[in-house]
Every structure is written in C-alpha cells, then in structure tokens.
N, C-alpha and C positions, 0 to 999 in steps of 0.2 A: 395601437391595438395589440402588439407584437412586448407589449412591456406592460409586465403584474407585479405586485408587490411578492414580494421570497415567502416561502411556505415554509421554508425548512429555515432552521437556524447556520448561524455562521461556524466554522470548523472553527477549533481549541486550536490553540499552539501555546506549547508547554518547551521552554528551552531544556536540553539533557545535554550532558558529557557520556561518552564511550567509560563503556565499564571496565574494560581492561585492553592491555596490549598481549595478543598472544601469539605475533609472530614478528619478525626486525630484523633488518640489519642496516645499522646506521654503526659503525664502529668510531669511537668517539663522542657518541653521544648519547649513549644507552638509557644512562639515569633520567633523562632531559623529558625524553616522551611525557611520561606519567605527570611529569608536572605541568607540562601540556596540557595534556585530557584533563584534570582537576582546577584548571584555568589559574596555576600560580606562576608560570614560566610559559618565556618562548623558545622553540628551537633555530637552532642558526644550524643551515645545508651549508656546508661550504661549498665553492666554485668549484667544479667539474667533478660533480660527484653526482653520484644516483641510490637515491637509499628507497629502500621498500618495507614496507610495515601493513600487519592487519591490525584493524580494529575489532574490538565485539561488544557490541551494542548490549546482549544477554538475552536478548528477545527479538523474533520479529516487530519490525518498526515500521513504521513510516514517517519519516519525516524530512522537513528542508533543511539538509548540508551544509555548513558552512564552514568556511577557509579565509582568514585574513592574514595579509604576508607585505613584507617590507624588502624594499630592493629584487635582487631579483631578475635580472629583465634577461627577458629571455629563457625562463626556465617554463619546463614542462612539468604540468602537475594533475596526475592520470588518480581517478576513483572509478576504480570497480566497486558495481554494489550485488552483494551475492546474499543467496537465502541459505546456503552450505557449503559444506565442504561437500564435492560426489566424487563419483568414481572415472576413470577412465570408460569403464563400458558404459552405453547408449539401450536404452527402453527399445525394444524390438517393434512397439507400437507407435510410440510416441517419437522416437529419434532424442530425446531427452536426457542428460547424463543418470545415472542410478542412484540416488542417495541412500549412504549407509548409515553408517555414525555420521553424524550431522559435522560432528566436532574433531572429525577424524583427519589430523593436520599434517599425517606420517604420510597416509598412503592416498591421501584424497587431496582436489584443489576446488580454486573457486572458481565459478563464472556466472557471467548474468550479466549487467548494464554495464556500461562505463562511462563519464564524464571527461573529457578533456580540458584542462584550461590553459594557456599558453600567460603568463605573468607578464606581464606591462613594464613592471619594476617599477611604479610608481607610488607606491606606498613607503609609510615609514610609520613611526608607533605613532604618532596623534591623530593620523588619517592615512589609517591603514587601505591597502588595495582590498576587496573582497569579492568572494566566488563565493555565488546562493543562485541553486536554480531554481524558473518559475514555477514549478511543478513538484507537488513532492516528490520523494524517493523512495522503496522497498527495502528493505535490507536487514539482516542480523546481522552480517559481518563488512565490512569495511578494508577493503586493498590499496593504501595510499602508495604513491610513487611518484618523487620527483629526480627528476635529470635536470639541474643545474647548469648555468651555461657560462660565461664569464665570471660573475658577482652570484656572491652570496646569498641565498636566498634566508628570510629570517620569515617566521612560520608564527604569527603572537595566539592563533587560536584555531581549534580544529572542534567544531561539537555540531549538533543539530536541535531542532525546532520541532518538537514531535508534534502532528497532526494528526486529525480526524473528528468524526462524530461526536458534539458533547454525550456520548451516552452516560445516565444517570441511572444505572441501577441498583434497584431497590429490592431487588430478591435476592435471599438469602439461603442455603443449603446444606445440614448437615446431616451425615448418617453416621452408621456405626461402624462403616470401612474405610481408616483413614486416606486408603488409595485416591479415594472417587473424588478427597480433594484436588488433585493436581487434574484430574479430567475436569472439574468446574471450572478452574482456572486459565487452563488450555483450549475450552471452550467459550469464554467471556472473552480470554484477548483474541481469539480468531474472529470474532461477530466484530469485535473493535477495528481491527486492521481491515476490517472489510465495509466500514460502514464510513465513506465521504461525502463528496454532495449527492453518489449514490450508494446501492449495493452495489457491491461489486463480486465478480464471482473468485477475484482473487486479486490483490491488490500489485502481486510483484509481477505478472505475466500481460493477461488480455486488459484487467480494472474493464472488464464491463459488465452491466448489469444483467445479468439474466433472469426468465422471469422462474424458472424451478428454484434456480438457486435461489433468488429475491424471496420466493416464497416462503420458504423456508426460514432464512434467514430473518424475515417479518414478522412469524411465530414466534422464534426464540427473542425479538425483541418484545413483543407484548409481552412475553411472560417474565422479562428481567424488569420493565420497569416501564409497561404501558403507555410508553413514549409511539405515539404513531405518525408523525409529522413527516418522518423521510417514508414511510412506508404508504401516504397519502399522495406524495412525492410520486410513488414509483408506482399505482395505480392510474397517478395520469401521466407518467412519462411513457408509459406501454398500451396507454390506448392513444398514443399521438403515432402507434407504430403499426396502425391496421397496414395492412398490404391489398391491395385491389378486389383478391379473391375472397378477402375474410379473415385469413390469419392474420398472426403478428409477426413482426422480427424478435426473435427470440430471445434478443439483445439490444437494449438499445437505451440510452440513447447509439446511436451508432449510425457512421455513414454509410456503411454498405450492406447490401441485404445479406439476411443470416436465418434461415428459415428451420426451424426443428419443429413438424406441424405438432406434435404432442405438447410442447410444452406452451402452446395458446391456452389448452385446459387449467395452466395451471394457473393461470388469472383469473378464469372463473373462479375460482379457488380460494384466489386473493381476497377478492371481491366479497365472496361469500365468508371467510374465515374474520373479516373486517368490520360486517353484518353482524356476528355472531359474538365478538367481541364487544364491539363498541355501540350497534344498535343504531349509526349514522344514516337514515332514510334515505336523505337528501344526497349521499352520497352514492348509495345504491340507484338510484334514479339517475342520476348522472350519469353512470358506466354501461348502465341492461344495455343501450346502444352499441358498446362494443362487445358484450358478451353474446348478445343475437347473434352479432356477424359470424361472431368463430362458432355459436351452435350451427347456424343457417350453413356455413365452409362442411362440416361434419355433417350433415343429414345431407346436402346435397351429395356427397362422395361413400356415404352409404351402399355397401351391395348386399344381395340377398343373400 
C-alpha cells in the first residue's frame, strides 16, 4: 500500500570538467593539473608530500564528485566544497561568514562541506580506485588536498556528474536593456540548482523544501515551460505534513517539526495558483481536505 508508481521524472546527469585552476601549489607539477581537468593526463603526488589546489566549476553546481587514483595507500584526500570565497567577519544575525567579491582569493577563504577519503592504494590505471559520493554535492568552487604517505599517489581523473531537474524551458525573453539579460540567466540557473526530487529552498545549506519558498518557485516554473509534475509532487508531499492542530510543517519532507503558521497559507496558494493555471478539478478535490484544516487552524485562533 506504502508503494506508487514516481510522479515525477528521474534527475539528468550530465558529466563536466572544472573550468579552471585558480589556486595551487604543487611545485613540480604545475602544468600537469589542466591536463587533468580536460581528461588528457594523470597527476603523480609523489610520496610525503601535501599539495593543495582550488578548483572553479564557473557556476554554482550540483553535482556527484568524482576522483580515480592509483597506488597510494595510505594517502589522505580532503574536498571542501564551498559556494565562495567570504570574509573573516560573521553576519550579526546569522553567525554566517560575509560574502563580498565571490571571487575574492587575496583577502577571502573558503568554507562549507568537506569529504574525507583515506586511499586503499588499490588502484592502478585499468581498474582504478574511485571516490563518488551517494549524494550530490553543492558547490562553485573546489578545495582539493592530499597528504601522501609512503607511495606515490597517481590521480587519472578528477570532474563531476552534474545533476538535477530535467527542466525543459520553453520561454524565451528579450528586451531592450542588455543588462536584464544576465538577471534571466542568474534566475533560470537558481530555479535549476534548486529543483531535485524536490524544491529546495537552497541546495548548498538546509536542501529542504519549503512551502513559500516552493510556491514561488512553482510559479516561475509554469511560466518557463509549464512542466507541473514536481510541483504535483510537492502539493502532496505538504499535505502528508498536516500536524494535529491543522497546520503544516513548513518544511518537509522533513523529520523534525518545523512550524512557521503563516506559511500553511501559502499552500492554499499552491493549490489555488495550480487551479488557475491548469484547470485540474480532480486535483482541487483532492487537497480542500487539507486546505479546510489550515482554514478551520486560522478561524479557530481568530480574536476580536
């Protein structure tokens, strides 16, 4: 009873290379990287050494990592994955570093996630060792770092597996102020980065779904290319989140409670802006059951 056929379609994965190197220090091996990242050469660490290098993707990304290496044993091989370069000062609100120039690699560092993987040394070039996590990744930039330990570590490929949403848009926008183009642009890949098997309200931090943010983000999908299958998705993934009193969790799928009573409204919302779009009846009949609840939550806590 607990198993339905998938409503929504299966995420893309699209192999990429890093677009550039633009930080390092591997002395000895300088020229070596780049032919790495373009997949024509391997790098060889040699034995007790520690080299550190950024990558830049060119854009926020997401996707699955990958690392295949030969020999080795015993070496340690650390990926920070970071959305910029910030600042030493911290958000007064948020406790969050400051970001200025994104790109800012003088007086800014990175931070965010990290990967650890400790090398087996069991690889060699025909059946190389590989590191891919289950999960994808967040990231524009890229902090590799290995510390080598006896043996040589040899490095045959370093790129990732970009993921997400097949979104297929079909709208198109031009005016007569060239600027507005890079906001189209900047706002098509954030609805991308943000759209997995759900919305997300931010793909490199919490990735959970919320339902203002969802809303929103379910607008700008009908209007780029009237794809409503994850936003079908996510009308029944937040009425499986009523809460006892009426509301919803404001988040969810999600294991723990996460209550913001205003943003219950914003499913009626859904519901309604879904109606208005698409004209689905049988879908509107479905939900009034959860939309009563959160009217019936609101008129009982009504004062004069």
């Amino acid at each position: 009873a607990n198993l339905n056929p998938r409503t929504s379609p299966f995420m893309y994965r699209k192999k990429r290379h890093f677009g550039s190197l633009i930080e390092g220090s591997s002395e000895g091996i300088e020229g070596r990287w780049e032919m790495l990242l373009s997949g024509r050469d391997s790098v060889v660490i040699p034995a007790q050494s520690e080299v550190r290098i950024v990558l830049n993707a060119g854009e926020e990304m997401t996707g699955y990592l990958r690392l295949t290496f030969g020999e080795g044993r015993g070496a340690l091989v650390s990926l920070l994955e970071s959305e910029a370069y910030v600042q030493k000062e911290k958000s007064p609100t948020a406790g969050t570093p400051i970001k200025k120039n994104r790109m800012d690699t003088v007086t800014g560092h990175l931070e965010g996630y990290r990967d650890i993987y400790h090398v087996a040394g069991l690889g060699y070039a025909e059946k190389p060792e590989t590191f891919e996590p289950f999960w994808f990744r967040t990231f524009r930039f890229i902090e590799l770092t290995v510390q080598t330990e006896e043996e040589p570590l040899e490095i045959f490929s370093l790129d990732y597996e970009e993921t997400g949403y097949p979104l297929k848009v079909m709208t198109h926008v031009e005016t007569s102020d060239p600027s507005l183009k890079s906001v189209w642009e900047l706002s098509e890949r954030t609805l991308r980065r943000c759209m997995h098997e759900t919305y997300e309200d931010c793909p490199f931090y919490e990735q959970l779904q919320y339902t203002m943010d969802t809303r929103s983000q379910i607008l700008y999908t009908y209007a780029v290319s009237a794809d409503d299958r994850l936003a079908r998705k996510a009308i029944d993934d937040f009425a499986r989140a009523h809460r006892s009193n009426g509301l919803l969790n404001c988040s969810y799928p999600n294991m723990n409670p996460n209550v913001i009573p205003g943003f219950s409204i914003f499913y009626i919302l859904m519901v309604y802006d879904h109606m208005m779009y698409f004209g689905d009846k049988a879908l509107v009949r479905r939900y009034m059951p959860a939309v009563d609840r959160i009217r019936a939550y609101f008129d009982r806590h009504l004062t004069p």
